[in-house]
C-alpha positions as CSV (number, residue, x, y, z in Angstrom):
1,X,224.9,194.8,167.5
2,X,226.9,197.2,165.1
3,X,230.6,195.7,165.7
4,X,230.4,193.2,163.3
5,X,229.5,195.9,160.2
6,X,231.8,198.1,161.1
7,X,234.2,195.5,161.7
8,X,234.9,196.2,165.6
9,X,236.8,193.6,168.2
10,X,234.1,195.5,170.7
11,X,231.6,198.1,170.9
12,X,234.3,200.9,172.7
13,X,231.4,203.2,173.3
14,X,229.5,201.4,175.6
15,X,231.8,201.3,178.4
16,X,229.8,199.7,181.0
17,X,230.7,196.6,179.3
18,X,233.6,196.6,177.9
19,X,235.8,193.6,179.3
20,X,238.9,194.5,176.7
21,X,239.2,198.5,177.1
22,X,242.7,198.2,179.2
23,X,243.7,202.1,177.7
24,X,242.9,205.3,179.9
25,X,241.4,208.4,178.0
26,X,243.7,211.3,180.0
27,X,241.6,214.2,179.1
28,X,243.2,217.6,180.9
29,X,240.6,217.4,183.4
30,X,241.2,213.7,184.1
31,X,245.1,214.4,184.7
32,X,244.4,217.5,187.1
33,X,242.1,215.4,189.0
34,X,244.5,212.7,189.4
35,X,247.5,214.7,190.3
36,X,245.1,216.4,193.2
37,X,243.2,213.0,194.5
38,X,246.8,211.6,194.7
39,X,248.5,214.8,196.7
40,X,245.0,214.4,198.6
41,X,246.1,210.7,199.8
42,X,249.3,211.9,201.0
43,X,247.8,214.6,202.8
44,X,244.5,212.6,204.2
45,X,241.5,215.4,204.9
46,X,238.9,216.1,202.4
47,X,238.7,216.9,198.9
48,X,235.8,218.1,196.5
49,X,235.6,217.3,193.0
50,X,232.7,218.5,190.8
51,X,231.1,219.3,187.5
52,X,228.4,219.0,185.2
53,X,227.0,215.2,184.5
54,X,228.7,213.1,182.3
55,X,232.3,214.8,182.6
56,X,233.9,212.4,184.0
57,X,234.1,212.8,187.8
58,X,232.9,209.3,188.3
59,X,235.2,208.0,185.7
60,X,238.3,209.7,187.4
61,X,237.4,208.3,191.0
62,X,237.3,204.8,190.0
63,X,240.8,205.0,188.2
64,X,241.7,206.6,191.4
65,X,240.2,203.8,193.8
66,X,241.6,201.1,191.5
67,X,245.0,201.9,191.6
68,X,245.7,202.4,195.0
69,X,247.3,199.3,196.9
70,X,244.3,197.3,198.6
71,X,247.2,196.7,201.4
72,X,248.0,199.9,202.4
73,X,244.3,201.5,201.3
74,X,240.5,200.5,202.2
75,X,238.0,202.1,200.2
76,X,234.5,202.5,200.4
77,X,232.6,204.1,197.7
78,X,229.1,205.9,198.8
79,X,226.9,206.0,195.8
80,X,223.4,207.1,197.7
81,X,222.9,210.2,199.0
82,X,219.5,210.5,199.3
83,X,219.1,208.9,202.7
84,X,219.0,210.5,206.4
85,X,222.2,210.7,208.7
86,X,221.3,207.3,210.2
87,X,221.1,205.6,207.4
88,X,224.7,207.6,206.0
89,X,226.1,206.2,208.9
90,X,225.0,202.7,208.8
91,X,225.7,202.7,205.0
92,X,229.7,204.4,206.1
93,X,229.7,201.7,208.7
94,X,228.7,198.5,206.3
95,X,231.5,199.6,204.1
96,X,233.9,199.3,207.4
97,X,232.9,195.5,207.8
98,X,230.7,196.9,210.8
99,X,227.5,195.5,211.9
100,X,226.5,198.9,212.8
101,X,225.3,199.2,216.3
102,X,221.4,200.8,216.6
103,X,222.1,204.0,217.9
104,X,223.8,207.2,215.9
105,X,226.3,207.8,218.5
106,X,227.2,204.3,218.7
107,X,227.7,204.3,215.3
108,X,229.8,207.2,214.8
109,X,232.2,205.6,217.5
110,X,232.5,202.6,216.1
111,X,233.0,204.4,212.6
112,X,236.1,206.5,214.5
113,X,236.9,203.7,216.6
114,X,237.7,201.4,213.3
115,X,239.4,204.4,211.3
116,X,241.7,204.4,213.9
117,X,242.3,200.3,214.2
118,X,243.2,200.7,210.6
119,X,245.8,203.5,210.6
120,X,247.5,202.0,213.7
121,X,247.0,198.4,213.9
122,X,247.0,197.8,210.3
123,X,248.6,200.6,208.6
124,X,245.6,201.2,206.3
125,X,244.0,204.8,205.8
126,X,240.2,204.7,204.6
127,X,239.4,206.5,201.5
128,X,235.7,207.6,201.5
129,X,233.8,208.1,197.9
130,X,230.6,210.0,198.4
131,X,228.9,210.1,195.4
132,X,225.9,212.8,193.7
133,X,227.2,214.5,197.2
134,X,224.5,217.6,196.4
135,X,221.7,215.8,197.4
136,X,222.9,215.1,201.0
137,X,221.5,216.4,203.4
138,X,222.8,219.5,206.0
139,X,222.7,216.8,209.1
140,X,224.9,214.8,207.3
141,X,227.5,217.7,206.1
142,X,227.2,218.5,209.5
143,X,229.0,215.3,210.6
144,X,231.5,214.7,208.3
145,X,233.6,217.2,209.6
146,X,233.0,215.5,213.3
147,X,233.7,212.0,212.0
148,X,237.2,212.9,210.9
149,X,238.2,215.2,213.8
150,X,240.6,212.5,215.5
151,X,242.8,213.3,218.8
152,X,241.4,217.2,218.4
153,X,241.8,217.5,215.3
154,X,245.2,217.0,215.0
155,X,245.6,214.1,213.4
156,X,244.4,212.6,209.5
157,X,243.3,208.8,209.8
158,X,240.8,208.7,206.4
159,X,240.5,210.9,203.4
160,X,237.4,211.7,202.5
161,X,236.6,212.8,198.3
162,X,232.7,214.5,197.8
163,X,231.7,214.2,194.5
164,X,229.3,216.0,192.9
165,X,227.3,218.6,190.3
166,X,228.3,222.6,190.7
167,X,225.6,222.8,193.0
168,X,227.6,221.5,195.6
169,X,230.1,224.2,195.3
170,X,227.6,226.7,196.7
171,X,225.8,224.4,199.0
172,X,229.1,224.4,200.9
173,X,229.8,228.3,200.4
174,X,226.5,228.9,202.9
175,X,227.7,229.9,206.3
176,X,226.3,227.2,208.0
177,X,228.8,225.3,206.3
178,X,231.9,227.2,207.0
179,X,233.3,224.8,209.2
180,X,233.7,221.9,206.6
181,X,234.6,224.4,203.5
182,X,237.7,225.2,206.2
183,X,238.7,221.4,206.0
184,X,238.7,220.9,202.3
185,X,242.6,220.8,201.3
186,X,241.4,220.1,197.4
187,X,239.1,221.1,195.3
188,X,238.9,220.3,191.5
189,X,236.2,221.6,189.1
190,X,235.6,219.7,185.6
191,X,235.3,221.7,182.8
192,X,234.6,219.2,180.0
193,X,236.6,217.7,177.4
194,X,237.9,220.4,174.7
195,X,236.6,219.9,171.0
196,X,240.0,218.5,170.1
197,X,240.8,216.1,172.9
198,X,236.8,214.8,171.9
199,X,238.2,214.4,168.4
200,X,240.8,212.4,170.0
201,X,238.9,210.3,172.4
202,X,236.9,209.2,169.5
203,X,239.0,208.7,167.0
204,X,241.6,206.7,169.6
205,X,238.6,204.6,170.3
206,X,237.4,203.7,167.4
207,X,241.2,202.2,166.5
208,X,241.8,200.5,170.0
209,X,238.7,198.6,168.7
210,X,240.6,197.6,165.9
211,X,239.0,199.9,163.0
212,X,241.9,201.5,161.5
213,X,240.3,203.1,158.6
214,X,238.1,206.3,158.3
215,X,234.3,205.9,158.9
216,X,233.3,209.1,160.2
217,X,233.6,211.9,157.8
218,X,235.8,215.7,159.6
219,X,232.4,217.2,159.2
220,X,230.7,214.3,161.3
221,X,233.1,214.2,163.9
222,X,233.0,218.1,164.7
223,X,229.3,217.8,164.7
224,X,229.5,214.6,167.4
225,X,231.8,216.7,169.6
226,X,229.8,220.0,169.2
227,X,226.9,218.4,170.4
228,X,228.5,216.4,173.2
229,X,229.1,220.2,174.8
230,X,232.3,219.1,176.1
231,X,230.2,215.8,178.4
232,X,232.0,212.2,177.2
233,X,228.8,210.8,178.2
234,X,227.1,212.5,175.5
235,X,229.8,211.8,173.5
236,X,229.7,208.3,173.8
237,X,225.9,207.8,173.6
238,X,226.2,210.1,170.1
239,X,228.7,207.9,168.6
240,X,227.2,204.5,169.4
241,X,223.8,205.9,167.9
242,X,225.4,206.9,165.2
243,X,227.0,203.7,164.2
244,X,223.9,202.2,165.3
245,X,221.8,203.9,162.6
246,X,224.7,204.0,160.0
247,X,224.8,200.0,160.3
248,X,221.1,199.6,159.5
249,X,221.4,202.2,156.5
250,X,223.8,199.9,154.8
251,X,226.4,203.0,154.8
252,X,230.4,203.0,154.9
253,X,231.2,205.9,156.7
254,X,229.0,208.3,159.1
255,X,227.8,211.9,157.8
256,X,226.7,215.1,159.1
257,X,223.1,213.6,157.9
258,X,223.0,210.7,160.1
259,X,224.7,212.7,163.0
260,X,221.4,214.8,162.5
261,X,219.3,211.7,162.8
262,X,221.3,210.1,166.1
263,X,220.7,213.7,168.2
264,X,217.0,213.7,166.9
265,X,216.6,210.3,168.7
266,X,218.7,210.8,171.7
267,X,217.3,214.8,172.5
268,X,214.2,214.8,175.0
269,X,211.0,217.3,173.0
């Protein structure tokens, strides 16, 4: 582990571990996602966020789940999308607390059925999360806009969010789709972090790790953010190698050099 040479509290650009990060990064796309997932809620319907990997869709949704108020919200977060429409359902239905009955219709009764239960009896609307939503499959995109028609369409017991790369954008565009691209009330595209909120979101980190002096040289840092082509992701992979291999060169601060050296081991030949 770098932290101790460079003197960290934690590593703050691994994130998948970090038990102390408590501080949000609110790029621009982050706070125009928000804004729309949230006017979403109140609307209940479906939304569409995408963008290229590592832009922080994923990122955005979990702030988004976590914050809303396990009393008046269930959520349930669809991370596979590679399966058939049986196994959608069942997967929909396990997230519902449903032992999901053997046949589809069954199933997407039960599904309605408990959507319902919560909105009434409970006072609970279901937020859906499907995940990498490119990959599913046209049966399945072919239902979604029949599990949320409720009393003729005319009423909103669940919101449902699709997540996914730019590809969905014109899976959904084809014809045979028209009928759910009519029910989407939001759609967000991610564009990437900007060169100078990249700057920031490194620089920010860095101190909220408790580093407060420089060890990444201006010319360093562009290079890091040019690279990262506006992805945090990349960002954050590019920084931890780079303090990687800075701490086993013995150096004090991070150079163009050994910015070179990280994107020669991260980059695929």
């Amino acid at each position: 582990m770098y932290k101790n040479y460079w003197e960290m509290e934690y590593n703050p650009f691994q994130t998948k571990n970090n038990l102390k990060e408590t501080n949000t990064f609110e790029s621009k796309d982050f706070i125009n996602a928000k804004k729309r997932l949230e006017h979403l809620n109140k609307l209940g319907g479906i939304g569409l966020l995408t963008g290229l990997s590592g832009t922080g869709k994923t990122y955005a949704l979990k702030e988004f789940a976590d914050n809303l108020n396990p009393s008046l919200y269930k959520t349930v977060y669809i991370p596979l999308s590679t399966v058939t429409v049986l196994e959608f359902y069942k997967s929909l239905a396990y997230g519902l607390d449903l032992n999901p009955p053997s046949r589809k219709v069954d199933i997407f009764n039960a599904i309605q059925e408990r959507l319902i239960s919560l909105s009434k009896d409970q006072s609970k609307r279901c937020v859906i999360i499907i995940d990498e939503a490119q990959y599913l499959k046209a049966g399945i995109l072919n239902d979604l806009k029949l599990l949320l028609n409720f009393e003729m369409d005319s009423k909103n017991y669940a919101s449902l969010i699709l997540a996914g790369q730019p590809l969905l954008n014109n899976i959904l565009s084809k014809k045979v789709h028209e009928a759910l691209k009519q029910r989407i009330v939001m759609n967000y595209t991610f564009q990437g972090i900007s060169k100078e909120e990249g700057k920031k979101y490194i620089l920010d980190k860095i101190k909220e790790s408790g580093v407060y002096h420089k060890i990444i040289t201006d010319s360093a840092l562009e290079a890091i953010v040019s690279s990262g082509n506006g992805a945090i992701r990349k960002i954050n992979s590019m920084v931890d190698k780079c303090l990687f291999i800075g701490s086993i060169s013995n150096v004090k601060m991070i150079d163009t050099d050994i910015v070179m050296e990280a994107q020669n081991e991260i980059e695929l030949i």
